[in-house]
N, C-alpha and C positions, 0 to 999 in steps of 0.2 A: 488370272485369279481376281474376283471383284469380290470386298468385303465391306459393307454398308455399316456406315458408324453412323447413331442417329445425333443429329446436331441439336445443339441445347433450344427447346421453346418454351415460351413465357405460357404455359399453361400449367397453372400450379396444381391443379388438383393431377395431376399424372405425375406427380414429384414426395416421393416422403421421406420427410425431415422427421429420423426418427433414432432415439438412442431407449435401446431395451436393457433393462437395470436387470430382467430378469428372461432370459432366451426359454423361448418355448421351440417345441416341435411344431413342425409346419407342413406343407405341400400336401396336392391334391386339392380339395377345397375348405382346407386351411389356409389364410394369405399368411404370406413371408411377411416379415419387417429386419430391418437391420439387426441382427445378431443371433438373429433363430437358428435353429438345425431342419436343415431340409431332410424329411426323412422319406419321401414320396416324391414321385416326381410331381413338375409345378412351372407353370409358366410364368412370368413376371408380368403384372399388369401396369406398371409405373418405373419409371425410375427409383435409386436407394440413394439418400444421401446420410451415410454413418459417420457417428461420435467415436463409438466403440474399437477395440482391438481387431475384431472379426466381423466384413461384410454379415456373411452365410455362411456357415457349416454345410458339408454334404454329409450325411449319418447316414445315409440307407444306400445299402446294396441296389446298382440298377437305375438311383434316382435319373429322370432323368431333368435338367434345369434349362430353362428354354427363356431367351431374353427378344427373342422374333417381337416386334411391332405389329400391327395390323397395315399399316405400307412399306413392312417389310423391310426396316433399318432395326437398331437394335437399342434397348432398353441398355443404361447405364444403373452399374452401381459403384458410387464414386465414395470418397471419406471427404467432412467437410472440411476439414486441418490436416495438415504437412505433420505427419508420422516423426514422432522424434526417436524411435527403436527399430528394430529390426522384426519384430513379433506384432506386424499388424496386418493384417489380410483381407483383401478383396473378398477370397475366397478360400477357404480350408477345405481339401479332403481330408477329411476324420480318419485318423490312424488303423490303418486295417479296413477301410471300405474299400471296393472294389467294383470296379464295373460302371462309374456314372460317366455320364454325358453332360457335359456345360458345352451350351451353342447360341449363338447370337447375343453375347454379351458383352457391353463393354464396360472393360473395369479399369478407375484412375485415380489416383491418389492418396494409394497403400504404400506399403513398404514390399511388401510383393504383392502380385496382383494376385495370382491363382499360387496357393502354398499343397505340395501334395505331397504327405508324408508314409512310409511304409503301406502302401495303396499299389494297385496294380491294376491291369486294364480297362484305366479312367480312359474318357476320348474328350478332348479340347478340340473345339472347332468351330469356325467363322466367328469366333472371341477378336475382342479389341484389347489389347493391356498396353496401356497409354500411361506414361509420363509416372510412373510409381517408383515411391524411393525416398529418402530423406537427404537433408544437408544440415542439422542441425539437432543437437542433441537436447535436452530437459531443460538444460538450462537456456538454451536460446547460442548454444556458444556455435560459430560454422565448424563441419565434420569435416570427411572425405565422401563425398558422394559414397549412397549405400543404397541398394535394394535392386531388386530383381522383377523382367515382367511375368515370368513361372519361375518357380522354384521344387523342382525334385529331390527328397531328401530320404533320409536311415531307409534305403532299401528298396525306393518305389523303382516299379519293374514292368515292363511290357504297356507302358501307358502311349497313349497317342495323342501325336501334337502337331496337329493338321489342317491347314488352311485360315491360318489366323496371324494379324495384323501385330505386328510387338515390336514396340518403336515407341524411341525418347525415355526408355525407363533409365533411372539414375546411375546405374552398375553395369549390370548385367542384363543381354534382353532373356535368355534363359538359361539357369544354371541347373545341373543335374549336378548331387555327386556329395552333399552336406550330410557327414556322418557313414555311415556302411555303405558299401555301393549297390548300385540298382545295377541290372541288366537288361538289355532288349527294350529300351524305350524306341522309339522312330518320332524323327522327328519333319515334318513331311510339308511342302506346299506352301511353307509360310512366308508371308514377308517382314524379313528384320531390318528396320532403318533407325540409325543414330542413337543405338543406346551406348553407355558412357562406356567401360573399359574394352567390354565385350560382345558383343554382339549375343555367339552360344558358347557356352564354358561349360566343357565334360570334364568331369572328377571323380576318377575312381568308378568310371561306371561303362564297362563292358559290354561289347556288343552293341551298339547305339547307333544307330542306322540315322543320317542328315542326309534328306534326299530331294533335292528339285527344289530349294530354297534361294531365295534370292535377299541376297546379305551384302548390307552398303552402310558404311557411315559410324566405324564404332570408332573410340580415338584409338584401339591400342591393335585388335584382334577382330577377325569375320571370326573364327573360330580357336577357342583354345582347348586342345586335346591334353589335356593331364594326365600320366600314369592310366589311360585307360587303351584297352586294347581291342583286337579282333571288332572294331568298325568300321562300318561303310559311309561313306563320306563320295554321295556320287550326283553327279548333275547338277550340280547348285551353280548359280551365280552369282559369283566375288567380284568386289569390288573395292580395290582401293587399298586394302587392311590383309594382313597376311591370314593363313590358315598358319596355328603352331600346333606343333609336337612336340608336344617335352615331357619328360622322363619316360619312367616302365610304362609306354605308348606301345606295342609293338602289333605287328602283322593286321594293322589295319588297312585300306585298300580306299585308294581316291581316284576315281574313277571320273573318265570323261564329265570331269565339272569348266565351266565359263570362267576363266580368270583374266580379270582385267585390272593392271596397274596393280596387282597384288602379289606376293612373295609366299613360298612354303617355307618354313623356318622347321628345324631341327634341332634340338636345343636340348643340353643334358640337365638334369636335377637331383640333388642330392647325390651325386656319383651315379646314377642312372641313366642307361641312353634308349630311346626311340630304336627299335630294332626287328630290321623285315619286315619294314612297310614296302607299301608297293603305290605307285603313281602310274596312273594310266591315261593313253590317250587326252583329252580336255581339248581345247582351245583357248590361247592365249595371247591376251594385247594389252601392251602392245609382242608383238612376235619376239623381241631380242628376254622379253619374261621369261620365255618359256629356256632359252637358253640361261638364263641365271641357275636359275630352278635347278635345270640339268645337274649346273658344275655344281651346287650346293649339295646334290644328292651325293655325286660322285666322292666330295670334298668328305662328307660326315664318314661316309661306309657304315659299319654296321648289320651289314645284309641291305640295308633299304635301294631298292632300285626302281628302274622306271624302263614302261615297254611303251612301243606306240606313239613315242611323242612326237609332235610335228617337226619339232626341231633337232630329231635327232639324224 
């Protein structure tokens, strides 16, 4: 997978420094500025550099937002200060839209990069969400690293998160799962490198297909499966950082994924256990992994088993 982040150049007229006191509707050939509502689709003709709480709002069913270059790298829209809250965005989909396309964008230095709330069949793709998050609260005082490079929240469902770069954000490189759970997200093709706790962190959110992803460099977790169940979790490349399962996790299915120097953990919470999972097939190095892994399945019980492995 090749994703073209356009690198910063000294040509100021393709660059707007801009803070909107008051957001209009935008897109089609209406131009954007930082803090509009895209209600139409709309191509970026410059980079965004925001004051504001919100890059861009997505408002319209269908929009579709397009950050493509004319040499084919991609249009940034950055914040020009380090987020002191949690409520600051790259990009908002608008509660109840449905259906948009954000591609070839890169976005860096929000508190989340792309925020999607109660929304469903959005598609994220050949997106950049670079280095987003805060350390530092209102007053100037140092926090615990905070922020996310997507964030799926109250309910968003069946959205797609595909072929995109998300790496270095402060937290989490994406979290599903803040308030009601969502179902049937996929999360597909991407590369996650060196975000702070987590790489992907599911919560409460069912059904969530992590497929063909290649995940290296979080401090704690490639993957943390929270009380969420019946997922597919297959062909990914781990590196390093465990996959976990912890609590009402059950009958999720991990399938023939690349594990290297990396653990599956089993872990109970709140008096809850991980229950009828299933481990399949994969490849793993170094080889004596794959027998940890084994005795650890063996060790929890639960129903959770494992078929196919090289090491059995």
């Amino acid at each position: 997978m090749m994703l073209l982040v356009r690198s910063a150049m000294p040509i100021l007229t393709l660059i707007a420094f801009s803070y909107n006191a008051s957001a209009k509707n935008c897109g089609g050939n209406v131009p954007c500025v930082c803090g509009d509502r895209v209600t139409s689709s709309y191509k970026l003709t410059g980079d965004l550099v925001c004051n504001g709480n919100v890059g861009l709002t997505i408002a319209g069913n269908g929009v579709y937002l397009d950050g493509l270059t004319p040499d084919n790298k991609t249009y940034t829209i950055s914040r020009a200060q380090r987020p002191t809250n949690k409520d600051v965005y790259g990009i908002l989909i608008a509660d109840g839209t449905h259906s948009a396309i954000i591609a070839n964008v890169t976005i860096t230095g929000f508190a989340r990069g792309i925020h999607i709330q109660n929304s469903k069949n959005n598609l994220i793709v050949k997106t950049a969400l670079v280095d987003n998050g805060y350390d530092r609260d209102a007053s100037g005082k140092v926090i615990k690293p905070a922020g996310y490079g997507i964030d799926l929240a109250k309910g968003a469902s069946n959205n797609y998160i595909v072929n995109n770069l998300i790496q270095n954000n402060f937290d989490e490189g994406i979290h599903l799962g803040t308030g009601s759970a969502g179902t049937g997200n996929l999360i597909q093709a991407n590369i996650f490198a060196n975000n702070g706790e987590e790489n992907i962190y599911i919560l409460d959110s069912p059904q969530t297909k992590i497929i063909d992803n290649h995940v290296s460099g979080a401090r704690q977790n490639s993957m943390y499966i929270k009380h969420s169940s019946d997922c597919i979790i297959s062909k990914n490349h781990i590196f390093n950082k465990p996959i976990a399962l912890e609590g009402n996790s059950d009958r999720n299915k991990l399938t023939d994924n690349t594990i290297s120097g990396a653990a599956i953990i089993l872990a109970t919470n709140g008096g809850l256990y991980p229950d009828n999972n299933v481990l399949s097939g994969g490849t793993y190095t170094p080889f004596s992994n794959c027998t940890l892994i084994k005795q650890r399945f063996d060790k929890f019980g639960h129903g959770n088993r494992y078929e196919h492995l090289p090491c059995q």
